[in-house]
C-alpha positions in Angstrom: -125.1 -251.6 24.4 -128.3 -254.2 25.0 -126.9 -255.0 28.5 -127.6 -250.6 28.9 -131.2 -250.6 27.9 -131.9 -253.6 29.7 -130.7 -252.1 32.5 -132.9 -248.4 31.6 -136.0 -250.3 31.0 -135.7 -252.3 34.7 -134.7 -249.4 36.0 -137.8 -246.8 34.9 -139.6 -250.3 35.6 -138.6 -250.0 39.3 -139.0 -245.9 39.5 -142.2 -246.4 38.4 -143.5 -249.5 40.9 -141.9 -247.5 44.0 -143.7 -244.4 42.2 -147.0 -245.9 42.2 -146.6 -247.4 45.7 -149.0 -246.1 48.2 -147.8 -243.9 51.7 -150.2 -243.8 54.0 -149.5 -241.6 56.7 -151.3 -241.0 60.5 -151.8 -237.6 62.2 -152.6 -237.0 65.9 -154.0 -239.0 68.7 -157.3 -240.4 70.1 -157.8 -242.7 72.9 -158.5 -246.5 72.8 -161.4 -247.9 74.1 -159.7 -249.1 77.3 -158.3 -245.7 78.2 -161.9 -244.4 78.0 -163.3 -247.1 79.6 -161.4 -245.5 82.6 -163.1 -242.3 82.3 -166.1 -242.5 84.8 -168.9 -239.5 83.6 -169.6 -237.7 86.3 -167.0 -238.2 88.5 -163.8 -237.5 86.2 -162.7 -233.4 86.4 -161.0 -231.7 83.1 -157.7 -232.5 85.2 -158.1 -236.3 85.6 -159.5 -236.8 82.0 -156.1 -235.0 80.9 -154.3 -237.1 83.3 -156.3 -240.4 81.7 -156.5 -239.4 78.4 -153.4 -237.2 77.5 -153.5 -234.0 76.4 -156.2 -233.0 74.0 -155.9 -232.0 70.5 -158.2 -228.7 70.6 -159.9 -228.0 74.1 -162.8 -225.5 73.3 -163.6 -223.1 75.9 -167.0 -222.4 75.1 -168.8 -225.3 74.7 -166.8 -226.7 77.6 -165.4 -229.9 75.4 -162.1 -231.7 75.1 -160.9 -232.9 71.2 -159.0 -236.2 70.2 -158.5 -236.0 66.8 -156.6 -238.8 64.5 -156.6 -239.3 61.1 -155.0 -241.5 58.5 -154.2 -240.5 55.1 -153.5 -242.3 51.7 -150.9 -240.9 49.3 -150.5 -241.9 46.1 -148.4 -241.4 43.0 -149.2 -237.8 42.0 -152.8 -237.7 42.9 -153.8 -235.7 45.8 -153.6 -237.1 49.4 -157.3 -238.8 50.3 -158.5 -239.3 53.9 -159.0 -242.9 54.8 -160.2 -242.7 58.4 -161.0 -240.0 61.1 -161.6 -240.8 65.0 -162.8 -237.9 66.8 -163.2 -238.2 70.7 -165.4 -235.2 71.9 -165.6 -235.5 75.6 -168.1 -233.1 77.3 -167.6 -231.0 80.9 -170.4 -229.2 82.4 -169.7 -225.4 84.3 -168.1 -226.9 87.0 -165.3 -229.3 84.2 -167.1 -232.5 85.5 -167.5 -234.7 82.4 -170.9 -235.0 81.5 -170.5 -237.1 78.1 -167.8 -238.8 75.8 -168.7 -239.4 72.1 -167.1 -240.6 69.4 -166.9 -240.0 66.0 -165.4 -241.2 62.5 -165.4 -240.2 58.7 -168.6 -241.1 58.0 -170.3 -238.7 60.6 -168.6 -235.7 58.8 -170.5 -233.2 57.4 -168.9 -231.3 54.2 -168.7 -227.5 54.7 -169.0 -225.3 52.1 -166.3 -222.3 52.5 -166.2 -218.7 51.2 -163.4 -217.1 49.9 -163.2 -213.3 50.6 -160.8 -211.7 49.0 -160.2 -208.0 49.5 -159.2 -205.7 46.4 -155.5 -204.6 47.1 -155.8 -201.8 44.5 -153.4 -203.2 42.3 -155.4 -203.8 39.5 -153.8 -207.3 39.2 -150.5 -205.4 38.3 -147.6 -208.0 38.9 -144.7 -206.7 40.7 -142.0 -207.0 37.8 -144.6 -204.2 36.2 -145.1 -202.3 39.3 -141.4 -201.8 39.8 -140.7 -200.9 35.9 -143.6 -198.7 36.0 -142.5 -196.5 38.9 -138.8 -196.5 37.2 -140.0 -193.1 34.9 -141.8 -191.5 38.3 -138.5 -190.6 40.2 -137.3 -187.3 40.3 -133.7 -186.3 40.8 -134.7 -183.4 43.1 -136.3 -185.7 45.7 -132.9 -188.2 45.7 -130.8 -184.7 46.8 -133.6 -183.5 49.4 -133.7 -179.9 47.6 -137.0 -178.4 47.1 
C-alpha cells in the first residue's frame, strides 16, 4: 500500500514537470542573410527574387511587395501561447517588378492594432436554439402538414 502512493506521488510529480515544460513552436519562413545577400536591388525581377528567395508568404499586389514572415512561439502549461520572435522580410518592386528595396523587420518594430468588432443583430433576441426549437413546437398547424387549405 506505501509502495502505491509512492508511486501516485512520483507519478503526478512527473505529469506535472512534463506539464509545466515549455513547447516552443516556429511558423513559416524568411530568408537568411546569405540568401539576400544574393539579391542585387535593381537588377533582381519578382521572378528571380522568387527563384532566390523561395516563395513568399503574402505577395501584395498593390504596393508591389513580397512578404517573408517567421515567427516563433512559446507555449506553456495552460497559459496562452506568447510570441517570442517575428522576422519579417518585406522586399520592394517598382511598376516594372524590379526590386527597388529589401527591409527587414522583428517583434520590436510591431505596432499594436486596435480591432473593432462589428457584430450584426441576427434578430434573435439572444434566443438559444434549444428555445427557438421548443418555441416553434406550439406554432404548427396540422392543416399545413396535409397541404389542405
Amino acid at each position: 500500500m506505501r509502495n502505491k502512493s509512492k508511486m501516485t506521488v512520483v507519478g503526478v510529480c512527473l505529469i506535472t514537470a512534463i506539464a509545466c515544460t515549455p513547447v516552443f513552436r516556429n511558423h513559416g519562413y524568411t530568408p537568411s542573410d546569405s540568401q539576400l545577400a544574393n539579391l542585387v536591388v535593381g537588377v533582381d525581377t519578382r521572378t528571380t527574387a522568387e527563384e532566390t528567395l523561395g516563395p513568399p508568404t503574402i505577395s501584395d499586389a498593390e504596393t508591389g511587395r513580397l512578404y517573408y514572415i517567421s515567427s516563433r512561439w512559446r507555449h506553456y502549461g495552460l497559459n496562452p501561447p506568447k510570441p517570442i520572435s517575428r522576422n519579417i522580410v518585406a522586399v520592394a518592386l517598382d511598376s516594372s517588378e524590379v526590386v527597388t528595396n529589401v527591409s527587414r523587420y522583428g517583434l520590436e518594430d510591431g505596432e499594436i492594432v486596435a480591432l473593432t468588432r462589428r457584430v450584426t443583430d441576427g434578430g434573435t433576441e439572444e434566443i438559444t436554439f434549444l428555445q427557438q426549437l421548443l418555441g416553434n413546437i406550439g406554432r404548427i398547424d396540422a392543416s399545413d402538414l396535409l397541404g389542405e387549405p
